[in-house]
C-alpha positions in Angstrom: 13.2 13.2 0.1 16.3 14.7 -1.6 16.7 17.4 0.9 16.7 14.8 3.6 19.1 12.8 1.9 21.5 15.6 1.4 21.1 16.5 4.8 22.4 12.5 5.7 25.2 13.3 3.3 26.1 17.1 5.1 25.7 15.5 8.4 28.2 12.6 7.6 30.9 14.7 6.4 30.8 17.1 8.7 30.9 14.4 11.3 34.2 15.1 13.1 32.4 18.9 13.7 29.5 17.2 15.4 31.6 15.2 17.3 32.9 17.8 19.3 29.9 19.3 20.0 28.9 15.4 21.4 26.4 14.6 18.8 26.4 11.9 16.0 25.7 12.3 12.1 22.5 10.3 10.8 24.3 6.9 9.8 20.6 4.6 10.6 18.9 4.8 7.4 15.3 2.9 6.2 14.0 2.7 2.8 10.9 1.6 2.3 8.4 1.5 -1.1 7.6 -1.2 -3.6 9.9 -3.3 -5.3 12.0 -1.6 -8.5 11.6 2.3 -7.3 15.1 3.0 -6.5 16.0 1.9 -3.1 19.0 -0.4 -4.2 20.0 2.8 -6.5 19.7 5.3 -3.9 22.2 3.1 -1.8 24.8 2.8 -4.5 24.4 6.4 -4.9 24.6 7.7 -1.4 27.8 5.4 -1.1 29.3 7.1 -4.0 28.6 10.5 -2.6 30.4 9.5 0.2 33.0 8.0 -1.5 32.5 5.0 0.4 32.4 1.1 -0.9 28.9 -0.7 -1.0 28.9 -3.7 1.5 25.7 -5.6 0.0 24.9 -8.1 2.6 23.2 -11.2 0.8 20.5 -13.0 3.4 21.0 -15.9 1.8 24.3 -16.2 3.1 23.7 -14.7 6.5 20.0 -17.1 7.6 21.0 -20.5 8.6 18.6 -23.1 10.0 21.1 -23.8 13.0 20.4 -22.3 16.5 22.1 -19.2 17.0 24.3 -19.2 13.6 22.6 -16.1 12.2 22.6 -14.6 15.2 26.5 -15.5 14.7 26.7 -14.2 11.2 25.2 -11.1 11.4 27.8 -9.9 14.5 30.2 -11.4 11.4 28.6 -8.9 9.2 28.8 -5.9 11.3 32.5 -6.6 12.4 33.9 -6.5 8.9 31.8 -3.3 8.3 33.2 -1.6 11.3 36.7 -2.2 9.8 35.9 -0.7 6.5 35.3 2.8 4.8 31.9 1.4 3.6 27.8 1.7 3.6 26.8 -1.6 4.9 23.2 -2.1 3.0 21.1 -4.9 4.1 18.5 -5.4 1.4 15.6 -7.4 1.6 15.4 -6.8 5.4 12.5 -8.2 6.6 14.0 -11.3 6.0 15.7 -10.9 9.9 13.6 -8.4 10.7 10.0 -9.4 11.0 7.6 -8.9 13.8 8.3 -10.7 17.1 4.9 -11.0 18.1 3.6 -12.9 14.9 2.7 -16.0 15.9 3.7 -17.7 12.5 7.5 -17.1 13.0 9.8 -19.4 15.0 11.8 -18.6 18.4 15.3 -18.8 16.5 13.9 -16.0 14.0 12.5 -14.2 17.4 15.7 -14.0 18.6 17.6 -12.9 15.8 15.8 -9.9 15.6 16.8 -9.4 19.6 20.6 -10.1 18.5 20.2 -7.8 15.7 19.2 -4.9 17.8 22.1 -5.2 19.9 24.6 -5.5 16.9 23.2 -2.5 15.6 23.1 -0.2 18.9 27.1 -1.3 19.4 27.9 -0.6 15.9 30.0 2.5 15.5 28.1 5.7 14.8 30.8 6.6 12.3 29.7 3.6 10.1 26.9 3.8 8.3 24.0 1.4 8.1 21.0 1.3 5.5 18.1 -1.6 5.2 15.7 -1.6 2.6 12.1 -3.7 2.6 9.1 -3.8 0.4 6.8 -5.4 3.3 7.9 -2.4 6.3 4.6 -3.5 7.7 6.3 -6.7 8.5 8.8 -5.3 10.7 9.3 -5.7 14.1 8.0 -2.1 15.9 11.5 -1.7 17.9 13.7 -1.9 14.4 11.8 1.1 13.5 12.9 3.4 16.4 16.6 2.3 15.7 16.8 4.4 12.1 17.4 8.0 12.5 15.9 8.6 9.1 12.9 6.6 7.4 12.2 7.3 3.7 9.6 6.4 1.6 10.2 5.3 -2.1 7.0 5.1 -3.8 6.0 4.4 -7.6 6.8 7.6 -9.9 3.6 10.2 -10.7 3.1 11.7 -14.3 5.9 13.9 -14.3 8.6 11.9 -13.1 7.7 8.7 -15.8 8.2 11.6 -18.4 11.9 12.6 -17.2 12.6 8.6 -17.2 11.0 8.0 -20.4 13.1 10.8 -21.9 16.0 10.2 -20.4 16.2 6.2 -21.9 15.2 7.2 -25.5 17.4 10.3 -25.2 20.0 8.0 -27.4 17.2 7.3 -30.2 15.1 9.4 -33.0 11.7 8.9 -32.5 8.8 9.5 -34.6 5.0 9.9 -33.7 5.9 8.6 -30.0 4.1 11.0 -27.6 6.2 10.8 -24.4 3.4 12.9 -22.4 0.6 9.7 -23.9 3.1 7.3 -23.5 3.6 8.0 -19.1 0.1 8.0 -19.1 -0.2 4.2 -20.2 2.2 3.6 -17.8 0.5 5.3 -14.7 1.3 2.4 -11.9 4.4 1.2 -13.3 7.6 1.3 -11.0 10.8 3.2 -12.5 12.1 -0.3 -13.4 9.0 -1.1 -15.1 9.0 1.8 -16.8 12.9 2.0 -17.7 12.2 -1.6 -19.2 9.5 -1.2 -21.5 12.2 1.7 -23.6 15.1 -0.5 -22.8 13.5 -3.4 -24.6 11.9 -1.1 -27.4 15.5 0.3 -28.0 16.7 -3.3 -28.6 14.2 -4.2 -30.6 14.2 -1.3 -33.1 18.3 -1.7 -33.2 17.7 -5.6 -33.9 15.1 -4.9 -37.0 17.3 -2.0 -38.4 15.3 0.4 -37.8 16.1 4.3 -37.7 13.6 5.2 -35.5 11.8 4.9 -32.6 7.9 4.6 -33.4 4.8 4.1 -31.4 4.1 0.5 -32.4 7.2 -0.7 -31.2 7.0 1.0 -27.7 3.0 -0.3 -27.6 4.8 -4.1 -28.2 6.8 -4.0 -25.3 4.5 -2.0 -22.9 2.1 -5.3 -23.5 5.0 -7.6 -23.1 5.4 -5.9 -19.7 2.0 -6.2 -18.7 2.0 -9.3 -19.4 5.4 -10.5 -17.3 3.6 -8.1 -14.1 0.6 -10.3 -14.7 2.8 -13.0 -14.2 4.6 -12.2 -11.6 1.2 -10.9 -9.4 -0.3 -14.3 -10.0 2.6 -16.1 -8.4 3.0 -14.0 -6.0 -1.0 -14.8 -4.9 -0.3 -18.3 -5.1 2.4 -18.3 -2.5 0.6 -16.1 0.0 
């Protein structure tokens, strides 16, 4: 995935180049993957690499319950994008861009997704555009063929929870903590899961005075995560 992403980035900048050769830079961009793996992150990044501002559109702002005013908002959205030096990220996306032919969904929400498809195919190439969604499968087919690239985020393997895990107790001393062990426990966590549990542990041996970082501290907050995932997987069931 990084050599596709720095391909975006190559592509972007050398834009004018492509131009007069008549072709467009990849500025249509999907993230997809389970919540807290980096999509968000990558966004803020690739903007920075840029040098471009982050427009984060908030759907909360942008769904209304009256006929045609998302519709309205959105072509609001995408105007003052095309006006600025900016990555216009749209997070959360399958909030305006679910399936057409579910038969659960209204025909105001139907025909957002229609509206939104013409914003976006009138929206200057020169301005980039990047959505993010958990739930892809809930998109509507046509969004898909509208992003030049499509890239998968999925939930960190062995190695990767070892870089992170040494990276966020790079600060600390540690005694007896086995990082190699200590990724294993957390095989299924997301990077933000993961990032947490040493966050947390790093407060907690700064708020008892402690030295150094030590197993039984780290073991404390890996339950206390389990524990708030629990949570969070047994409201999510009740509200599907």
């Amino acid at each position: 995935m990084q050599g596709r992403l720095e391909r975006v980035i190559d592509e972007f900048r050398a834009q004018t180049d492509l131009a007069r050769h008549g072709l467009s830079p990849k500025s249509r961009l999907l993230f997809v993957g389970p919540p807290g793996c980096g999509k968000t992150l990558c966004a803020d990044i690739l903007a920075g690499e840029l040098g471009l501002d982050l427009l984060h559109a908030r759907f909360d702002g942008i769904v209304s319950s009256y006929l045609g005013e998302t519709a309205n908002n959105l072509r609001r959205v995408f105007a003052y994008a095309s006006q600025q030096k900016a990555v216009l990220f749209f997070d959360e996306f399958d909030a305006v861009g679910k399936r057409r032919d579910d038969p659960q969904e209204v025909g105001e929400l139907k025909r957002v997704v229609s509206s939104f498809l013409q914003i976006l195919d009138a929206h200057p190439r020169d301005r980039m555009v990047v959505a993010a969604t958990n739930h892809e499968g809930m998109l509507d087919d046509a969004l898909w063929r509208r992003f030049d690239e499509i890239l998968y985020f999925g939930r960190p393997v062995h190695a990767q929870l070892v870089e992170l895990i040494e990276l966020r107790l790079k600060s600390v001393r540690k005694r007896g903590v086995d990082v190699d062990a200590l990724a294993t426990e957390m095989a299924g966590f997301s990077y933000a899961d993961a990032e947490r549990v040493c966050l947390e542990a790093t407060k907690a041996m700064l708020l008892r005075g402690a030295k150094e970082m030590t197993r039984d501290v780290l073991d404390r907050e890996l339950s206390e995560q389990r524990v708030r995932l629990a949570l969070a997987k047994g409201l999510h069931d009740k509200t599907t």
